[in-house]
C-alpha positions as CSV (number, residue, x, y, z in Angstrom):
1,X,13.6,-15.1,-30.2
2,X,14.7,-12.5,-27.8
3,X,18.4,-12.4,-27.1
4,X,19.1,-11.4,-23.2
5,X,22.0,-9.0,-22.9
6,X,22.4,-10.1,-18.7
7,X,24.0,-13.5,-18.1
8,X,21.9,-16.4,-17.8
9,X,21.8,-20.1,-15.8
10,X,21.4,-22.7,-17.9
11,X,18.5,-23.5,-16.0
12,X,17.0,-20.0,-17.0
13,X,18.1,-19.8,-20.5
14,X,16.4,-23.3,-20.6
15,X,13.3,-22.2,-20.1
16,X,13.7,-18.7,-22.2
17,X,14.3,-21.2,-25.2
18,X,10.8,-22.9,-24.5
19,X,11.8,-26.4,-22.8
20,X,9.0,-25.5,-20.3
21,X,6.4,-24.3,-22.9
22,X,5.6,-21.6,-24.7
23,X,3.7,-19.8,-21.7
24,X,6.6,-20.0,-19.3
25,X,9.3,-19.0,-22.2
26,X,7.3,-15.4,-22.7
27,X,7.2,-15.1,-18.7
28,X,10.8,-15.5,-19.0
29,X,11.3,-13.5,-22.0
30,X,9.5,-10.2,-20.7
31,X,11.2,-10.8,-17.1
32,X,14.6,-10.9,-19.1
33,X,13.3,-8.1,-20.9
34,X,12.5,-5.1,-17.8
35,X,16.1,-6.6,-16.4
36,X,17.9,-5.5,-19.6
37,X,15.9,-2.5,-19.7
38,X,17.6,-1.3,-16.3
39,X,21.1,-2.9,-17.3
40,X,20.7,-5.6,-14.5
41,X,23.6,-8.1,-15.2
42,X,21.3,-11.1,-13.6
43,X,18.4,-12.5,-12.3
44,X,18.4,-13.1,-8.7
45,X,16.6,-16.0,-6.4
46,X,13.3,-15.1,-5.0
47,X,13.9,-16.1,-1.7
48,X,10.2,-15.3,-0.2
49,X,8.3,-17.4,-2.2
50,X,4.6,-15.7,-1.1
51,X,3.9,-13.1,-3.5
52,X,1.7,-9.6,-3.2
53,X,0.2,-8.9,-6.0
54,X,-1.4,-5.1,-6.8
55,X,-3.8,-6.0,-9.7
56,X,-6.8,-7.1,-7.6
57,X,-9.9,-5.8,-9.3
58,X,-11.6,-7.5,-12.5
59,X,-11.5,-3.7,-14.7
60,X,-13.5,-4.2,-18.0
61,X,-10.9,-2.5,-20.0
62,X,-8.1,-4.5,-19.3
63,X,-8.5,-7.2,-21.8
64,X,-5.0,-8.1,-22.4
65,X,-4.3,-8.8,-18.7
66,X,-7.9,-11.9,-18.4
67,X,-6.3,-13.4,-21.7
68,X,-2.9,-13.5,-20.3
69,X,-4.7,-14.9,-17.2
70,X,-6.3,-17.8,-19.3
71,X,-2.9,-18.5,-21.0
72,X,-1.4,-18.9,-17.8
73,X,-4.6,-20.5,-16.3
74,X,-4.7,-23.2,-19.4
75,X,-0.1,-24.2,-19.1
76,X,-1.4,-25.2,-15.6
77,X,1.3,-22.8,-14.4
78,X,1.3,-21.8,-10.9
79,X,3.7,-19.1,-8.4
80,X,6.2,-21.0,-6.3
81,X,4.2,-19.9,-3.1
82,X,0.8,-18.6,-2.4
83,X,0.4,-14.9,-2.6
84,X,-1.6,-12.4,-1.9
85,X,-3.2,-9.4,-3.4
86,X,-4.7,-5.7,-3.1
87,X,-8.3,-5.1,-1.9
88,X,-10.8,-5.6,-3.6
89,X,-13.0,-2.3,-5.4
90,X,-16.5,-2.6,-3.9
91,X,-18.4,-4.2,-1.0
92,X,-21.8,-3.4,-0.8
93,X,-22.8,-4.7,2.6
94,X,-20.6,-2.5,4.2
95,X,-20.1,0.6,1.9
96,X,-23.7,1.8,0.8
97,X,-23.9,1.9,-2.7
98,X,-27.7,2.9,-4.8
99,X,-28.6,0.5,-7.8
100,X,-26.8,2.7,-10.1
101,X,-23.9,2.6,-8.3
102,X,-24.3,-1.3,-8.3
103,X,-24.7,-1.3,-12.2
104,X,-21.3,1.2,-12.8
105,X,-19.1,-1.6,-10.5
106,X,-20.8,-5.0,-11.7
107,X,-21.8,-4.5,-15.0
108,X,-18.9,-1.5,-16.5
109,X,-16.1,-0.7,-14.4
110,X,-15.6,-3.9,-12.6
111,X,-17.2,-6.4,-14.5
112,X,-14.4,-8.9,-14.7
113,X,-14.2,-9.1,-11.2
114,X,-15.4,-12.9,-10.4
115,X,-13.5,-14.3,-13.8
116,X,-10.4,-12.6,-11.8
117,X,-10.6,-13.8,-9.0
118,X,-11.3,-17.3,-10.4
119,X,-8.1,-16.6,-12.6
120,X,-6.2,-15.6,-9.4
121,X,-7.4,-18.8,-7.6
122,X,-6.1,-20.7,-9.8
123,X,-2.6,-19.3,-10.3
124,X,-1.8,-19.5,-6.1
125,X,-3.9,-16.8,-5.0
126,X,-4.1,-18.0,-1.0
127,X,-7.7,-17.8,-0.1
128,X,-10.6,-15.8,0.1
129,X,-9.4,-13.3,2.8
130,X,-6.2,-12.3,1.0
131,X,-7.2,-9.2,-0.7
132,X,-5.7,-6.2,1.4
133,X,-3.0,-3.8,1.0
134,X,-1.2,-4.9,4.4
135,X,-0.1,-8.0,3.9
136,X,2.2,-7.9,6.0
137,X,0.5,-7.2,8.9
138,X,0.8,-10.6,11.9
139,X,-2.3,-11.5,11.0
140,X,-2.4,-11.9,7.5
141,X,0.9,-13.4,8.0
142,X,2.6,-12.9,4.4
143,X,6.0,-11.4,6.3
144,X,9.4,-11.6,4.5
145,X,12.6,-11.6,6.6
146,X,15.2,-9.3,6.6
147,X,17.2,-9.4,3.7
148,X,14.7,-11.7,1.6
149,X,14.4,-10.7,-1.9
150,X,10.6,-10.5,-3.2
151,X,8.4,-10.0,-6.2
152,X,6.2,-7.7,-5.0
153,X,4.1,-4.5,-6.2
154,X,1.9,-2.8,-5.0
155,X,3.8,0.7,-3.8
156,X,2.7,1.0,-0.1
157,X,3.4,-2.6,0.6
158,X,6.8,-2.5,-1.1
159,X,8.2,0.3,0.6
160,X,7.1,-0.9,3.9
161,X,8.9,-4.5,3.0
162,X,12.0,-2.8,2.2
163,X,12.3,0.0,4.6
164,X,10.5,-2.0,8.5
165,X,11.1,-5.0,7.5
166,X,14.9,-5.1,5.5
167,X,13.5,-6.9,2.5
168,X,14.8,-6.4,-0.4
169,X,12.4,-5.4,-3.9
170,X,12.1,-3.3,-6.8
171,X,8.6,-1.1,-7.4
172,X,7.0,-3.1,-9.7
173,X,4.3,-3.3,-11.9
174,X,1.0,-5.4,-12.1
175,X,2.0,-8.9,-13.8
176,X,5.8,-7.8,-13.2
177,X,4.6,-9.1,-9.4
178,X,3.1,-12.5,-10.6
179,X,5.8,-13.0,-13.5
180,X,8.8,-13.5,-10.7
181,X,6.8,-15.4,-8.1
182,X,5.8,-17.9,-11.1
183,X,9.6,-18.2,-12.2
184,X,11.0,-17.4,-9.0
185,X,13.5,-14.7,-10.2
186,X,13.6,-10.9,-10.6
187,X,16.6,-8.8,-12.3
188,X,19.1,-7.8,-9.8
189,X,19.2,-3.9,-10.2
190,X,18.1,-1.2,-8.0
191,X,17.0,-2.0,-4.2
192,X,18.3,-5.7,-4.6
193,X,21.7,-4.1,-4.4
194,X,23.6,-2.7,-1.3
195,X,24.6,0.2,-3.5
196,X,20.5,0.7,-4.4
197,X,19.9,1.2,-0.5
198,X,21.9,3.6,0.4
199,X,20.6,7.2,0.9
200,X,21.1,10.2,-1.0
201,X,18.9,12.4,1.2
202,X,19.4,13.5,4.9
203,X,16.0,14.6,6.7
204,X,16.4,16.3,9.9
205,X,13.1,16.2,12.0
206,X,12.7,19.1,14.4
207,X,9.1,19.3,15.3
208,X,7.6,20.2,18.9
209,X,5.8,17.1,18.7
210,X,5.3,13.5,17.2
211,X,4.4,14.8,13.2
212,X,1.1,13.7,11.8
213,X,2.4,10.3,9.7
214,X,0.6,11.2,6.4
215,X,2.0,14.4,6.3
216,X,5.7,14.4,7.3
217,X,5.6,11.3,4.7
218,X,4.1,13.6,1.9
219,X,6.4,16.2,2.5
220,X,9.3,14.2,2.2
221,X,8.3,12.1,-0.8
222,X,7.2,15.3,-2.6
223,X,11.0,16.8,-1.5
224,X,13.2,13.4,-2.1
225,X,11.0,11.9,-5.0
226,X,11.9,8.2,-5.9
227,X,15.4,8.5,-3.9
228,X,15.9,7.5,-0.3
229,X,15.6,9.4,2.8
230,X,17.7,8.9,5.7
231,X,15.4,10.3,8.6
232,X,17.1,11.9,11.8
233,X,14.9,13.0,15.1
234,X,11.8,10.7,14.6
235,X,12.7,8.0,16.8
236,X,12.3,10.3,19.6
237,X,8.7,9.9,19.0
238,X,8.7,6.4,17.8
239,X,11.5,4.8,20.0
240,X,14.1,2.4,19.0
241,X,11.9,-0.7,19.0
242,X,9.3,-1.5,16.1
243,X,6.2,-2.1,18.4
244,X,2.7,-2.1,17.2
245,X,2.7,1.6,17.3
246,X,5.5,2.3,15.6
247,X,4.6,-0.4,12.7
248,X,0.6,1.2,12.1
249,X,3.1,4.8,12.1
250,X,5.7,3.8,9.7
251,X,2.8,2.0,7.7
252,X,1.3,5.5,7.3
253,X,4.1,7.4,6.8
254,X,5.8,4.9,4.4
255,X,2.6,4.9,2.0
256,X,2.7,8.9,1.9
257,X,6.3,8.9,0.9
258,X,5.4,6.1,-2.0
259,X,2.1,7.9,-3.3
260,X,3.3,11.8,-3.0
261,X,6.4,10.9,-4.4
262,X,8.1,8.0,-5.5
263,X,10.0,6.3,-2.4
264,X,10.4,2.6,-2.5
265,X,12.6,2.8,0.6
266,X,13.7,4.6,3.6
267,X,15.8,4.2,6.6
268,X,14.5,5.8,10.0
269,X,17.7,6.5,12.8
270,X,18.0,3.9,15.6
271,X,14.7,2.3,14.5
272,X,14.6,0.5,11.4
273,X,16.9,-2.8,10.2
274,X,19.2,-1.5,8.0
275,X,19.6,2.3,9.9
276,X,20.3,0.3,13.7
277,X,23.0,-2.1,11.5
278,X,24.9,0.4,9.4
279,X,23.7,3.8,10.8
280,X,24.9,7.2,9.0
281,X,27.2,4.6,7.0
282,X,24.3,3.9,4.5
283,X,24.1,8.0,3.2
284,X,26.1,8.7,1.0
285,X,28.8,10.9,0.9
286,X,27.5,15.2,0.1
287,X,24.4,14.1,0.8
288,X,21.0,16.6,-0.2
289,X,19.6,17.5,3.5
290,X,15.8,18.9,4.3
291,X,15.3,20.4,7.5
292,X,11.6,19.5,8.9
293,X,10.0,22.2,11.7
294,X,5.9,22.6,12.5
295,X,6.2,25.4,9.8
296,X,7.4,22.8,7.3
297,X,4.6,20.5,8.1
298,X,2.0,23.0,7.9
299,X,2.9,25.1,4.9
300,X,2.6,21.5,2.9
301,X,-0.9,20.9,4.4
302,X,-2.3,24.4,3.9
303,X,-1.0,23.8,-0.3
304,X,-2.9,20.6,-0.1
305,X,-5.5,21.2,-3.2
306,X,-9.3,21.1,-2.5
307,X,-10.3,18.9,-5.5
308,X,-14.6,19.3,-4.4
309,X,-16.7,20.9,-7.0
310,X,-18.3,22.9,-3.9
311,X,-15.9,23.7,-1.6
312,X,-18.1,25.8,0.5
313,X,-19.9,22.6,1.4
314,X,-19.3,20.1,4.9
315,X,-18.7,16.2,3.5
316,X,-20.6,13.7,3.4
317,X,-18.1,10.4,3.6
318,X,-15.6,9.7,5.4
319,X,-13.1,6.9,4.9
320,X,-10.5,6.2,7.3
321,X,-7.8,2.8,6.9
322,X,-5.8,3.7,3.5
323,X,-3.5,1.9,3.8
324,X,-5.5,-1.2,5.9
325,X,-5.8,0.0,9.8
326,X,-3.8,-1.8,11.9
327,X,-5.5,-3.7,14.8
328,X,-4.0,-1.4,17.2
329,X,-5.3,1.5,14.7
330,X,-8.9,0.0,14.5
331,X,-9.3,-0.5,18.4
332,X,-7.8,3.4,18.6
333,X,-10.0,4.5,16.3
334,X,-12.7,2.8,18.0
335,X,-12.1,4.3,21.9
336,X,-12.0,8.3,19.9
337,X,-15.2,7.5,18.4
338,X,-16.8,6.0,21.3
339,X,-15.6,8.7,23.2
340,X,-15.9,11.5,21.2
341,X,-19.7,10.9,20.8
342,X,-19.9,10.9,24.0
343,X,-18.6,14.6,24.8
344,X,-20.8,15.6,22.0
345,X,-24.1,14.2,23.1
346,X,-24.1,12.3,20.3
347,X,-25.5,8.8,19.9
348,X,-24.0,8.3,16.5
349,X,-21.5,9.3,13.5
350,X,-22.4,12.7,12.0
351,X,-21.1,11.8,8.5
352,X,-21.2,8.4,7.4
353,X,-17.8,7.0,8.4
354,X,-16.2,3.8,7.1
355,X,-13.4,2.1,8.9
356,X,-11.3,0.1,6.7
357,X,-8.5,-2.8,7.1
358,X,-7.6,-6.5,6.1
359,X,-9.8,-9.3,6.0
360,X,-8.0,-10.9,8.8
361,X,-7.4,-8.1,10.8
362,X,-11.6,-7.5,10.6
363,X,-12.0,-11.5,11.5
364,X,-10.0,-10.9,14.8
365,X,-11.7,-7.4,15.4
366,X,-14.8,-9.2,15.0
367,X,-13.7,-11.5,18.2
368,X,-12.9,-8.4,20.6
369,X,-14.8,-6.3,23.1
370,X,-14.4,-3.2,20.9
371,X,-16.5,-4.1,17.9
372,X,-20.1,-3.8,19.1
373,X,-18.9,-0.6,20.5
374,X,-17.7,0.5,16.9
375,X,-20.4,-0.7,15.6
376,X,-23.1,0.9,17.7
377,X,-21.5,4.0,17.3
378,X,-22.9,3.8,13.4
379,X,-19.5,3.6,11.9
380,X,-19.0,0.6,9.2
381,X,-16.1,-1.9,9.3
382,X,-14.6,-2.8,5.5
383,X,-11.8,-4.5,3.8
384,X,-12.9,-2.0,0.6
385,X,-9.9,-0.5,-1.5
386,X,-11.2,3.3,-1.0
387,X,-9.2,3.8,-4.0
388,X,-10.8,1.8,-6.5
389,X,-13.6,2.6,-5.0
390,X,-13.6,6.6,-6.3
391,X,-12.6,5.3,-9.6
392,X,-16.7,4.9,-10.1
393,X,-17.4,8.6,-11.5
394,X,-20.6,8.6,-9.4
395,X,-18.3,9.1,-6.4
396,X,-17.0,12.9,-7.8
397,X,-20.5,13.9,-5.9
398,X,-19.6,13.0,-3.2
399,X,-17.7,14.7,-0.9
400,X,-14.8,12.5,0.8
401,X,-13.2,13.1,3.6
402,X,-10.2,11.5,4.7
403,X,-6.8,10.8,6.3
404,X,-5.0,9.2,3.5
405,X,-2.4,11.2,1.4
406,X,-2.8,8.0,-1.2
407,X,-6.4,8.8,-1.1
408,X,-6.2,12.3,-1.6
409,X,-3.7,12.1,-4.2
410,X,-5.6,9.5,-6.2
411,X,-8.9,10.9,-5.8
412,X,-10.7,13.8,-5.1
413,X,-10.8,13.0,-1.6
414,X,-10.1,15.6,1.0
415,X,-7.4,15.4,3.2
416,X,-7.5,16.7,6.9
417,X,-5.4,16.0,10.1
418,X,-6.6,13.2,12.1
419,X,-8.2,15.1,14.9
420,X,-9.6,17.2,12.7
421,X,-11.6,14.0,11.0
422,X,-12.3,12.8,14.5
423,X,-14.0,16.0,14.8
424,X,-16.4,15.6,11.6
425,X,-17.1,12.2,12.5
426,X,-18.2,12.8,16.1
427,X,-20.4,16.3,15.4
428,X,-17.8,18.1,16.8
429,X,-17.7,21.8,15.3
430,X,-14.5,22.0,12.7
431,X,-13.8,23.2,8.9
């Protein structure tokens, strides 16, 4: 039996020594396990019981995680709360797909994918509509309160958690997630303590204008890596207040920062929790500083690789929503479209164009004047991950075109400015 070198409760030492079963002692055990890894002295309270999980697609190859699934499935175990969990890979109504496309996601790459959702269902996943990467969006409703601590993964919705809303959680892994919010602990190390917040980097923004979100967050999480930024000069764009703007922004920015580098949290001047409580008290002391300017921002798009076999070539997909659009995003979206065919002449999207965002979000979309107008413009409305969508090698022939730093770095995705996608999607002559 393993012998934890952090201090235990009874209560938890208890169940490491089996008195809940065997399933629940080897939860414990590898919980125990990552804490003394990272020299965490304790395990700490879950305090927001409702979970996000990242591991949301039923991948052939991952054996070990279905039989752990039927382990905990068979102890009748369940998470404290219900939780959600990241899109799923494929939707075929929405995101056109030929019958050997079909066959690579149902029958190879994805062919666990009902036995884990079932799996999921049974453990506390909350329903049917709880696969998106923006949980924490009103309308999906799974929102932790300042200073909560979480077990969460999932790195664009833990950095968002941490650094909009004040929550407090480590970047975990897949299982790592459903392994606290089934014993409702995680180790107390890293961005559970005050020390684990503050900042080690100072970023001064000093653009002409409001920065595009994906890049100024890719620049700063390739500069900073898995420390955290301080930013200076961006609330003069974004103001002091976190509106719906300045949420679908900091979403954005926030999963650039996590996917180009490594950032799990950041405070924004005068705008987010901790940064409007404690101020410049939370950098520390000789802190590193990077100086943003429009040259700054453009040198790191221009040295943005162009992964296409043929780059002489125009795409031929577009996916925009990585993370999940907001429902101020999708409605934005919607009026550019709608108004950008219309300058062209156009009657419909030049390249096929796929919108994407939560389940709920889509549901209340659904209900507003702007859908039939995005939908008669010929663009598609999906809760798809685009991610796990490219993992299908079929997609390398394609030619993507997106938004999304995640995207781009995780794929071989393109990445352009959002005007300049506006531009292929509406006919509108552009590079």
């Amino acid at each position: 039996m393993y012998e934890p070198k952090m201090e235990l409760t009874n209560e938890q030492r208890d169940i490491l020594n089996g008195k809940q079963g065997e399933t629940m002692a080897k939860i414990m055990e590898t919980v125990v396990m990552f804490g003394d890894m990272f020299e965490a002295p304790r395990l700490i309270k879950v305090t927001h019981d409702d979970g996000h999980l990242v591991t949301s697609f039923g991948i052939g190859i991952c054996k070990p995680l279905f039989s752990t699934m039927d382990r905990i499935n068979e102890a009748g175990i369940t998470t404290k709360g219900k939780f959600t969990v990241d899109p799923r890979p494929y939707d075929y109504k929405n995101v056109k797909c030929s019958l050997l496309d079909k066959l690579v996601y149902s029958k190879i790459l994805f062919s666990q994918q009902k036995r884990y959702e079932g799996q999921l269902t049974k453990v506390g996943l909350r329903d049917s509509n709880a696969f998106t990467c923006t949980s924490y969006l009103p309308e999906v409703g799974n929102i932790p309160k300042k200073g909560d601590i979480l077990s969460w993964a999932e790195s664009s919705a833990v950095v968002f958690a941490n650094s909009v809303l004040g929550a407090r959680c480590n970047r975990n892994s897949g299982m790592l997630d459903l392994f606290g919010s089934i014993i409702g602990y995680v180790p107390e190390f890293g961005f559970l303590t005050d020390k684990g917040r503050k900042a080690t980097w100072r970023i001064i923004v000093k653009t002409s204008k409001i920065p595009e979100a994906q890049i100024l967050g890719s620049a700063i999480g390739m500069k900073v890596m898995e420390e955290v930024p301080y930013v200076q000069g961006l609330d003069k764009y974004l103001g002091t207040e976190l509106n719906d703007f300045a949420i679908g922004y900091l979403k954005d920015f926030g999963a650039a920062t996590a996917s180009n580098g490594a950032v799990g949290l950041y405070h924004i001047a005068n705008l987010t929790p901790e940064a409007k409580e404690f101020g410049e008290e939370l950098i520390v002391p000789h802190a590193k500083e990077y100086i943003i300017d429009d040259a700054e921002l453009e040198r790191v798009y221009r040295e943005y690789p162009i992964m296409w076999k043929d780059k002489t070539k125009k795409g031929n997909l577009i996916f925009i929503g990585c993370p999940h659009l907001t429902f101020q995003q999708l409605g934005q979206w919607t009026e550019k479209i709608s108004d950008g065919l219309k300058e062209t002449g156009r009657k419909k999207v030049a390249i096929r164009t796929i919108l994407t965002s939560s389940p709920d979000v889509v549901e209340k979309f659904k209900r507003s004047d702007k859908y039939p107008v995005l939908i008669a413009t010929g663009a598609k409305l999906s809760s798809i991950c685009p991610l796990m969508y490219t993992n299908n090698p079929l997609t390398k022939k394609k030619r993507i075109i997106t938004s999304s730093n995640k995207l781009r770095t995780y794929s071989l995705a393109r990445y352009y400015k959002d005007e300049e996608v506006l531009n292929f999607v509406i006919g509108k002559e552009g590079k």
